[in-house]
Legacy VTK file of the C-alpha trace (Angstrom):
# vtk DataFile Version 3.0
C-alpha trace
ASCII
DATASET POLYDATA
POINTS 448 float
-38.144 105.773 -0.990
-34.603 106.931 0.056
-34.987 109.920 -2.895
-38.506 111.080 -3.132
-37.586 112.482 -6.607
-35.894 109.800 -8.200
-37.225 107.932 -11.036
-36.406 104.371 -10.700
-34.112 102.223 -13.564
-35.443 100.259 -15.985
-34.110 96.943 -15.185
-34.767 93.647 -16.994
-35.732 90.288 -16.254
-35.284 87.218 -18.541
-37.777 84.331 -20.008
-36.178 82.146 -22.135
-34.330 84.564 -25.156
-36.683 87.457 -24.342
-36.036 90.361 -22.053
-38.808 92.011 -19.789
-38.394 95.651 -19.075
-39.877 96.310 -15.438
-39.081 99.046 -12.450
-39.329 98.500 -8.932
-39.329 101.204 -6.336
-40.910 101.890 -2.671
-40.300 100.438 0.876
-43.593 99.840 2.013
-43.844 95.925 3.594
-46.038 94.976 0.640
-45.286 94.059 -2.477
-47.580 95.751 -5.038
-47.140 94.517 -8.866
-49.203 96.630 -11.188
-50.111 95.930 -14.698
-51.111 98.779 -16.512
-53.386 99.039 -19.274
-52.640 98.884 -22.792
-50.795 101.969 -24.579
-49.142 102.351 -20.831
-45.405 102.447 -21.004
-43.000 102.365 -17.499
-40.475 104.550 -19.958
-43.033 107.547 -20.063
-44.971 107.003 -16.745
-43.069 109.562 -14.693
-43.121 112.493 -17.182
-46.785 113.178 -16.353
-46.712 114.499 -12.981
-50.232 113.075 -12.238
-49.222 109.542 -12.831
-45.812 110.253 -10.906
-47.933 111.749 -8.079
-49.561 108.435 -8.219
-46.963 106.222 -7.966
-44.891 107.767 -5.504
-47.725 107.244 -3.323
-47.987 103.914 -4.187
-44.701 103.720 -2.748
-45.072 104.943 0.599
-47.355 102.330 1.026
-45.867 99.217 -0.843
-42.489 97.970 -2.809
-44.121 99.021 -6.583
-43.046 96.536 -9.038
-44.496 97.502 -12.865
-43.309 95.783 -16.294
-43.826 96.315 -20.014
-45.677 92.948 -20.677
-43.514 91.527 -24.039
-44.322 93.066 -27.538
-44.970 96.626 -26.089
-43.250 99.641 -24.587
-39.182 98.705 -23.454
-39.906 94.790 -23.541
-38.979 92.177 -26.048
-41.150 90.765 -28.712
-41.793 87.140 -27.430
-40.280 84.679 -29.220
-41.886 81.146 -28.819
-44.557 80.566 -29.986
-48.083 82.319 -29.754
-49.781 82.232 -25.963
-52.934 83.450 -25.385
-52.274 87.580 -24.274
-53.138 87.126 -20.161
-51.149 83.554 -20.559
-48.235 85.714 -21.687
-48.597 88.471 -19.264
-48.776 86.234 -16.716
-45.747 84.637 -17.215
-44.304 87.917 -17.626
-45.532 88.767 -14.547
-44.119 86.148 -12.505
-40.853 86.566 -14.140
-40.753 89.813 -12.967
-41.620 88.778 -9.315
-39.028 86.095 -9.257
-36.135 88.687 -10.383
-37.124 90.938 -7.449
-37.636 88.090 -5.313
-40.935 88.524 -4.367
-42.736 85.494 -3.135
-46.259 87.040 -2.731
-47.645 90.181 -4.464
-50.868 92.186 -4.674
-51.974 92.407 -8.289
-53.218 95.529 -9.451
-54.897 95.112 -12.455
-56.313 98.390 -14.703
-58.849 98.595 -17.406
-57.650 95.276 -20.137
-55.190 93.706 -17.436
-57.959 93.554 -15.385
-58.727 89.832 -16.659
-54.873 88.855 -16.240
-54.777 90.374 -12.764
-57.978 87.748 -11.788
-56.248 84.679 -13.727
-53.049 85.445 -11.966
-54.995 85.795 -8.960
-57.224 82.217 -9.713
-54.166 80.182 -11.355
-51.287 81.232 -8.475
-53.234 81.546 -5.133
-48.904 80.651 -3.547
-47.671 84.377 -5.295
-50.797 86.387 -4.733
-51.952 88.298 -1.353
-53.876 90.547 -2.017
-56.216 91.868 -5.585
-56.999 95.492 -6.678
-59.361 96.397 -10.022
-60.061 99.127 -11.471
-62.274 100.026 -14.115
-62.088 96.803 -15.154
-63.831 93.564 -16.010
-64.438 90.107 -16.308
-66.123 89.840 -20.114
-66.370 92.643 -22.473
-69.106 91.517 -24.457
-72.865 91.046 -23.120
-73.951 88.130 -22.753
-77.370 86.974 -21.248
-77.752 88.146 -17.499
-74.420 89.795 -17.958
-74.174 93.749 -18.495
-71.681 93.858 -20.827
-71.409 95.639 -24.542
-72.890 95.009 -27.176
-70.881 93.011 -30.030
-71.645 95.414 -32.388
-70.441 98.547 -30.424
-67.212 96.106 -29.611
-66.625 95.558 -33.134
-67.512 99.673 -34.421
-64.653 100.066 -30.711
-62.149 97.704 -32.510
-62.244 99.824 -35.635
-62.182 103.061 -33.565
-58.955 102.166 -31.581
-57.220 101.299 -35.092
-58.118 104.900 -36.286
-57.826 106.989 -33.282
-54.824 105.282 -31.733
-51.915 107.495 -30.503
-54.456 110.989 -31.055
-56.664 112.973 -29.164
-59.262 111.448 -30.035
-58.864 108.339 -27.940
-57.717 109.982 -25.451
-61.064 112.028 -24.981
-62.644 108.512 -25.506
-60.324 107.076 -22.436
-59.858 110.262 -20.377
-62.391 112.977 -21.097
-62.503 114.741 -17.987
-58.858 115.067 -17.550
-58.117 115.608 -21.078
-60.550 118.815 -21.445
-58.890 120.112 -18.513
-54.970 118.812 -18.599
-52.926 120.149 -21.875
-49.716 117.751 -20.491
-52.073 114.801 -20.050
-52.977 114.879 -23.723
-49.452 115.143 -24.974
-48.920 112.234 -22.615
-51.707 109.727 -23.775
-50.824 110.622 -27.266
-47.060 109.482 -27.194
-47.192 106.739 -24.702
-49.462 105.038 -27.265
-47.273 105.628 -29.932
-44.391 104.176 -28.161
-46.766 101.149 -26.655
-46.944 99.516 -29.766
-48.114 100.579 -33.963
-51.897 101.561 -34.002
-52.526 98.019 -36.578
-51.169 95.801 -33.868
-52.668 97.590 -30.709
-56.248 97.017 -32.370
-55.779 93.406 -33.172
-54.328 92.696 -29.786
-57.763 94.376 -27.994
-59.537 92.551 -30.410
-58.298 89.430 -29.288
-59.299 90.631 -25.514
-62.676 91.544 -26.192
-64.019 87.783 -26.832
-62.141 86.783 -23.446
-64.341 85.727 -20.396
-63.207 85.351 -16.987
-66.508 84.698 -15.422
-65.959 81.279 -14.168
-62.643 82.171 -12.513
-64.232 84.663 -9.766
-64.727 81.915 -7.734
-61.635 80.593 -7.498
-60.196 83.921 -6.182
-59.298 83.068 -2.566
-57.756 86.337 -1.528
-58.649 89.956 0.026
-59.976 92.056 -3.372
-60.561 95.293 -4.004
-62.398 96.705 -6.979
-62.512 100.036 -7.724
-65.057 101.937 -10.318
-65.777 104.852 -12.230
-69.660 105.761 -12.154
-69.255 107.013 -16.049
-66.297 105.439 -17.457
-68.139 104.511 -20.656
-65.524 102.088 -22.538
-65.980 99.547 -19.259
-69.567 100.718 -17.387
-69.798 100.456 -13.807
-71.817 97.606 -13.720
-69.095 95.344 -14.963
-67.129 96.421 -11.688
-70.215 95.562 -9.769
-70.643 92.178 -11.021
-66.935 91.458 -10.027
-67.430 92.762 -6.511
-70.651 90.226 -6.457
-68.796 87.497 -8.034
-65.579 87.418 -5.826
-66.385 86.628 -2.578
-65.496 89.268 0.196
-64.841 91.511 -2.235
-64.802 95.295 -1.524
-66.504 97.831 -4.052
-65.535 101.372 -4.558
-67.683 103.339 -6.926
-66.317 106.909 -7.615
-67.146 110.053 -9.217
-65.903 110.943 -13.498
-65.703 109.565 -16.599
-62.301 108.677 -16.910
-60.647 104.838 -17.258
-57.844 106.003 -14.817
-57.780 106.012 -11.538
-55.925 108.981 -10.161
-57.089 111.711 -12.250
-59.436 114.044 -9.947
-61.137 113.416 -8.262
-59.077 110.651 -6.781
-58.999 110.776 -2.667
-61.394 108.234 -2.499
-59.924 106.407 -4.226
-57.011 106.751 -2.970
-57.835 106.421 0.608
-59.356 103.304 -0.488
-56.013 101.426 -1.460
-54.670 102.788 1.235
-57.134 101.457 3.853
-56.306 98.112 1.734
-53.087 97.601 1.682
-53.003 98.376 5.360
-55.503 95.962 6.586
-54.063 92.941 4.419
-52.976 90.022 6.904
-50.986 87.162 6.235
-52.768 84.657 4.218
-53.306 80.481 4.913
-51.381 78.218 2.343
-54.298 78.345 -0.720
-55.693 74.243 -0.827
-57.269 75.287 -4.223
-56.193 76.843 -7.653
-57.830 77.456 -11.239
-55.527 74.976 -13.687
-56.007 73.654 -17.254
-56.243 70.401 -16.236
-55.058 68.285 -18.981
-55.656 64.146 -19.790
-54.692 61.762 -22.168
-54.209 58.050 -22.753
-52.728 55.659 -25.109
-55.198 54.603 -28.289
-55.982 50.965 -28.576
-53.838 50.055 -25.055
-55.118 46.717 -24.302
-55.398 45.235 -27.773
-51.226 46.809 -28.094
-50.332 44.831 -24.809
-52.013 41.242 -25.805
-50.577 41.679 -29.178
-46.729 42.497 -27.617
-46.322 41.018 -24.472
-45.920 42.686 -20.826
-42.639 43.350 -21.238
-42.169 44.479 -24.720
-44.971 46.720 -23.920
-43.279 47.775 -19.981
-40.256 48.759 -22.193
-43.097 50.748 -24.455
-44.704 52.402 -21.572
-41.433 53.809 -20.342
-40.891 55.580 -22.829
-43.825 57.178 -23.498
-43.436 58.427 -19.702
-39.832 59.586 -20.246
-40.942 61.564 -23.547
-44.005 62.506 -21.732
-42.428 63.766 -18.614
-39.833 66.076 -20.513
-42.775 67.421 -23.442
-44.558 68.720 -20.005
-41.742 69.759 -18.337
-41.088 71.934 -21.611
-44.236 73.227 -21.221
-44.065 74.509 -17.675
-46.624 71.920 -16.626
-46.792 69.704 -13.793
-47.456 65.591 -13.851
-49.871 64.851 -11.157
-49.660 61.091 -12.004
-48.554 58.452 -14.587
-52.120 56.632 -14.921
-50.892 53.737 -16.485
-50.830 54.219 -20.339
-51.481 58.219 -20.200
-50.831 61.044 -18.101
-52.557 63.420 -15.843
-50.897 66.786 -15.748
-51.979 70.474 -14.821
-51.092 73.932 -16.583
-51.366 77.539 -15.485
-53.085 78.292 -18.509
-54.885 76.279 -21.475
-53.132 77.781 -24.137
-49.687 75.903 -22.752
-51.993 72.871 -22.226
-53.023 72.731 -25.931
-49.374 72.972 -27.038
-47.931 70.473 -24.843
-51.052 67.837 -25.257
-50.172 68.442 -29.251
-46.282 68.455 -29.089
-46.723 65.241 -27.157
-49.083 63.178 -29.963
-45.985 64.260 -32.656
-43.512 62.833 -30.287
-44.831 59.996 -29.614
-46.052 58.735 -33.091
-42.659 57.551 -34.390
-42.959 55.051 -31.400
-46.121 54.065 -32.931
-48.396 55.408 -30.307
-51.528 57.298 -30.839
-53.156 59.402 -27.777
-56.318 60.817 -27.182
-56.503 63.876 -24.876
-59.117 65.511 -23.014
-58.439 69.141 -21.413
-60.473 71.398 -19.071
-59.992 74.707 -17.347
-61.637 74.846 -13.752
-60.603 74.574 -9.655
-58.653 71.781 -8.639
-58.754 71.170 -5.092
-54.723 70.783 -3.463
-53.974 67.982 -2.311
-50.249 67.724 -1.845
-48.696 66.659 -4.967
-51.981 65.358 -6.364
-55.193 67.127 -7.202
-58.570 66.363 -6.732
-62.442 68.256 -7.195
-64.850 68.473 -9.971
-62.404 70.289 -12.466
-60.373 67.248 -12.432
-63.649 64.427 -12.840
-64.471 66.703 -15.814
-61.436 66.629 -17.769
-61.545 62.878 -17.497
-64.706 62.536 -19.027
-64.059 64.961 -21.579
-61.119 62.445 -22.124
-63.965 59.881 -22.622
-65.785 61.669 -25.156
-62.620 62.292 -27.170
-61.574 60.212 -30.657
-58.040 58.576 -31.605
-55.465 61.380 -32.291
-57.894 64.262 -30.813
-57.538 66.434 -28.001
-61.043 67.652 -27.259
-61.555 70.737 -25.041
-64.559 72.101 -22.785
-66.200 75.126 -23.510
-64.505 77.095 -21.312
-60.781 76.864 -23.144
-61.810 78.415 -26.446
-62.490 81.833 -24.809
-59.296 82.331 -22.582
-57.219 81.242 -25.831
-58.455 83.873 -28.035
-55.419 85.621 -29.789
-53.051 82.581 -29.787
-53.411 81.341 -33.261
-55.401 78.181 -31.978
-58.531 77.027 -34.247
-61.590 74.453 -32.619
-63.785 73.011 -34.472
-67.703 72.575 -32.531
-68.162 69.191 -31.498
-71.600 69.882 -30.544
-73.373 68.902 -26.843
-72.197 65.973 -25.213
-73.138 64.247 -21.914
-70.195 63.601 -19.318
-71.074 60.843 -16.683
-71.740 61.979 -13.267
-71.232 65.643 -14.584
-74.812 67.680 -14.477
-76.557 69.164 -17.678
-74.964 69.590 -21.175
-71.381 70.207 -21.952
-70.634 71.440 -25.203
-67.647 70.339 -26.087
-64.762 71.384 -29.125
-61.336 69.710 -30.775
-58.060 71.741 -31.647
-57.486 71.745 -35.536
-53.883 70.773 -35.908
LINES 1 449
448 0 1 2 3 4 5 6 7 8 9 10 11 12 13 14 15 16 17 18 19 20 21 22 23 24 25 26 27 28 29 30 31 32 33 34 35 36 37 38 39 40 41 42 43 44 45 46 47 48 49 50 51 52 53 54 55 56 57 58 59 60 61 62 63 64 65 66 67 68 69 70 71 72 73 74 75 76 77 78 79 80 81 82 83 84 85 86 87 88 89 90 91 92 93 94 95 96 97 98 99 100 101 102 103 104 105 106 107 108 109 110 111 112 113 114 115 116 117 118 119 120 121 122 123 124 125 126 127 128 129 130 131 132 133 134 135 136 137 138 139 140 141 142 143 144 145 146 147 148 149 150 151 152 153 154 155 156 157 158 159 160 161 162 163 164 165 166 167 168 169 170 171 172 173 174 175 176 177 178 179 180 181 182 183 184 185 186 187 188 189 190 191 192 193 194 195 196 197 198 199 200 201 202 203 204 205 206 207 208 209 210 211 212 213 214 215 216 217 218 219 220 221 222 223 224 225 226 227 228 229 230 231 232 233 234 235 236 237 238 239 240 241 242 243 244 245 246 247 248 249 250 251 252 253 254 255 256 257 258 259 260 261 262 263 264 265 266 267 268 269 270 271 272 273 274 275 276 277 278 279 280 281 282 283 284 285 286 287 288 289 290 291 292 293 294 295 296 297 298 299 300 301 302 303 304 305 306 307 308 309 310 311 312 313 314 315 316 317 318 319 320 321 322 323 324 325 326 327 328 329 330 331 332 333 334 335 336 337 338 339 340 341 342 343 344 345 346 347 348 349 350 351 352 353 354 355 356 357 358 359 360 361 362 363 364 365 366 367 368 369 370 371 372 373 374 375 376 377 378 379 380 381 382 383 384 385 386 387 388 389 390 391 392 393 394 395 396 397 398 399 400 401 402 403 404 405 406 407 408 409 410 411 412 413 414 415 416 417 418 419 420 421 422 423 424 425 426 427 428 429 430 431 432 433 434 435 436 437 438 439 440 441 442 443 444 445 446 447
């Protein structure tokens, strides 16, 4: 950095009407975006000397880029509608990058942004070169032959936060071994929660994080990782961390002494060393020819019996403009068309939560033209293949398609747990059977 001391300027990128407050500092020949954890504001970051120590060594090693993800700290409330919380963070995220032009980034994802940082990771292989953890994980809750909490402890945790948010108490619950030792760290915690965001909303928003489950995106995380874990950080245990380092593949696990969810509170060379020794062994990476995507299908209701009743051309003049209507509804919703497919569409997302919007924005549009659609959506790897896609994620959103009635978009199981927090309602459609997919796949529609 050309002045060691100086704290960078709050800057602010754009998304639509809302602003993103982010800082970028450093002149290492990586770029490092970090995503803090919640109650973590860039505004107060660099009045605790420990976290400044931090960061300015961050930045001898990388170009730092950090945000307020909007509705906390300096940023913007978002003001379309409801997203799912990593959806949202992501797109903040990339925001960010594109303002500092940064065409590939490490993601450094702590304690709750831990599950954005792998989605980020899984959904945009093209911007991501590198992954860091720490103390983080892919599910909250357990689940069988996963060591994760208990619901009940999540849901007395939920009622804690509500309480003890912005006060010591938390704070001993986040940071115990630095805050029985660190007067300034306490005052620190305390207030950078406060200014985060109002203790009713913070506890709803974790709420909404605790039922998310990343689990089936490890795979699809194609680039060097790092995970890094505290042997008796209690709110996240160490196992989590450990099941992420045996779930990504070539991942590299760090296990490290204390109880607290941050990483550079003592002890912290090991730590340290360790993102050092990463960021300096990272080598350019091959173009990705796979990604995690909500992969999203639908067709026209009734098609054939429409086309013998109007005519091929009355019905070519139809079909046009359901493509034109369908083609800007996606566009809208930052999604891609993979192909026109005759009397539907096939179409990818970053995230399901956009998926679900678009698939339902596009059945309103298109029933004044008297069409009804059917829609089938799945989150899972699609294999690149230029401009079209191609794997098993893709063959199982079409037969979800299959198994869905006129006017519903039906969803695997998958899509109701990264959508938690958006305001989006399913209703169980029990277990169905997809042709030439394996086993049962329970399968769920989005209430309108």
């Amino acid at each position: 950095m050309a002045d060691a001391g100086a704290i960078p300027e709050t800057r602010y990128a754009t998304l639509g009407d809302d602003r993103i407050a982010y800082q970028v500092f450093g002149d290492g020949d990586v770029d490092l975006i970090f995503l803090p954890a919640s109650g973590d504001c860039i505004g107060l970051r660099w009045d605790w000397p420990g976290y400044s120590s931090f960061l300015r060594h961050l930045a001898t090693q990388a170009r730092v880029i950090s945000l307020d993800r909007r509705g906390s700290g300096e940023s913007d409330a978002p003001s379309s509608e409801p997203l799912p919380s990593w959806e949202m963070w992501a797109d903040d995220a990339r925001a960010v990058l594109d303002a500092v032009s940064s065409e590939r980034a490490v993601i450094f994802g702590n304690a709750d942004s831990g599950p954005t940082a792998i989605l980020f990771a899984a959904s945009h292989p093209s911007r991501t070169r590198g992954l860091i953890l720490s103390n983080t994980t892919a599910r909250f809750a357990a689940a069988p032959g996963y060591p994760g909490v208990p619901e009940d402890v999540l849901a007395q945790m939920s009622a804690f936060v509500q309480e003890a948010w912005g006060t010591d108490a938390l704070i001993e619950y986040g940071i115990p071994d630095t805050a029985a030792r660190d007067s300034l760290a306490r005052y620190w915690y305390r207030r950078s929660q406060r200014f985060y965001m109002p203790p009713r909303e913070a506890a709803k928003f974790l709420e909404g994080e605790q039922v998310v489950d990343v689990r089936d995106a490890l795979a699809s995380v194609q680039v060097p990782t790092l995970v890094i874990h505290r042997s008796g950080f209690e709110p996240i245990p160490s196992a989590q961390g450990r099941y992420l380092y045996e779930h990504i593949e070539g991942a590299t696990f760090v296990l490290i002494e204390g109880r607290d969810g941050l990483v550079f509170t003592e002890p912290a060379d090991e730590a340290l060393a360790s993102i050092d020794a990463f960021l300096r062994g990272l080598k350019d990476v091959a173009e990705p020819d796979r990604a995690l995507a909500a992969i999203l299908y639908t067709d026209i209701v009734g098609s054939t019996e429409r086309l013998s009743a109007m005519g091929d051309r009355e019905w070519r003049n139809l079909l046009d403009s359901h493509d034109v209507v369908a083609r800007t509804i996606v566009e809208q919703h930052r999604g891609k068309i993979v192909k026109l497919t005759g009397d539907g569409i096939l179409a990818t997302f970053d995230g399901p939560g956009r998926a679900i919007r678009c698939a339902v924005t596009l059945g309103d549009a298109l029933r004044p033209l008297g069409l009804e659609i059917r829609a089938g959506l799945h989150t899972g790897e699609v294999e690149l293949r230029g401009a079209d896609i191609a794997g098993i994620g893709a063959h199982i959103a079409a037969r979800v398609l299959e198994a869905a009635q006129p006017g519903e978009l039906l969803v695997s199981a998958a899509v109701p747990m990264l959508v938690a927090g958006s305001g989006i309602e399913f209703v169980d459609r029990g277990e169905h059977e997809l042709k030439g997919v394996p086993g049962g796949w329970r399968l769920f529609a989005v209430e309108n």
